[in-house]
C-alpha positions as CSV (number, residue, x, y, z in Angstrom):
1,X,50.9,-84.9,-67.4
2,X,50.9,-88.6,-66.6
3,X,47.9,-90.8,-65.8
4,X,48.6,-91.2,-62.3
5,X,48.8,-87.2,-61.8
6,X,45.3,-86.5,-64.2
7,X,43.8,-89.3,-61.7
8,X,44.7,-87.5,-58.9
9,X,43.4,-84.0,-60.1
10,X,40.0,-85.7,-61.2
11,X,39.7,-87.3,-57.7
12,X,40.7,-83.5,-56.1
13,X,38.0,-82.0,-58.7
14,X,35.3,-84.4,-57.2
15,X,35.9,-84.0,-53.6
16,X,35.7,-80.7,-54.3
17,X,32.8,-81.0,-56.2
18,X,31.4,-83.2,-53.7
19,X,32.2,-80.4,-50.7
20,X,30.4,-77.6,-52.6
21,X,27.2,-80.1,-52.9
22,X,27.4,-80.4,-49.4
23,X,27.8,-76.5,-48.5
24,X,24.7,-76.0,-51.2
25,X,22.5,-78.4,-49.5
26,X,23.1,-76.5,-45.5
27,X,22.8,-72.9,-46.9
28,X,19.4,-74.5,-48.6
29,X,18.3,-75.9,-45.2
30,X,19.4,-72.9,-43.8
31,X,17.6,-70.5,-46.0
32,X,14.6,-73.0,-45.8
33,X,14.6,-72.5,-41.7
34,X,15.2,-68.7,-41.8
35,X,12.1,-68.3,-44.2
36,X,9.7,-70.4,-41.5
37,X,10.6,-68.4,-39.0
38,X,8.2,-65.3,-38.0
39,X,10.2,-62.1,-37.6
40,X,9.1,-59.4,-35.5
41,X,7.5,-56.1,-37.1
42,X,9.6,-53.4,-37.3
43,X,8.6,-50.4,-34.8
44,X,8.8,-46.9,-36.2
45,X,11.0,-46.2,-33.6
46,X,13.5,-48.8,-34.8
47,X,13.3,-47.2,-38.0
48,X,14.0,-44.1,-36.7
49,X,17.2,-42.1,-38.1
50,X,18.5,-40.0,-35.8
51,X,20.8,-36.6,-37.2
52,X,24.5,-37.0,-36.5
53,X,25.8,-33.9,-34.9
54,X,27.6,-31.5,-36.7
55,X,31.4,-31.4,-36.6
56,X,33.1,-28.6,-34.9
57,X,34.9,-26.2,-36.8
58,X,38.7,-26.4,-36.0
59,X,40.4,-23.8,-38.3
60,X,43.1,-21.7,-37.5
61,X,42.3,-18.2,-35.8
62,X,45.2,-15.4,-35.1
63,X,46.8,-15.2,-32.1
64,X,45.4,-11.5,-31.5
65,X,41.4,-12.1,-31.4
């Protein structure tokens, strides 16, 4: 590999570098914001789990019943 090409990969590396910093630093502010805010308290009701019906049985009868 020749100088000009290992420049070229070390300036990709930091912009990458640089756009991960960048990506770190909203989901921080992000994460900061989320953890200020006041969320509602879960009702029972909301916690409710309701029964799924059962599934109908589908199998094969004869002809004569």
């Amino acid at each position: 590999m020749d100088s000009g090409a290992l420049n070229e990969l070390i300036a990709q590396v930091r912009g990458t570098a640089a756009t991960l910093a960048e990506a770190e630093q909203r989901v921080a502010a992000f994460t900061a914001e989320l953890a200020q805010q006041k969320l509602p308290d879960a009702s029972a009701g909301l916690l409710k789990v309701t029964p799924m019906p059962k599934r109908a049985s589908f199998r094969w009868l004869p002809a004569n019943k």
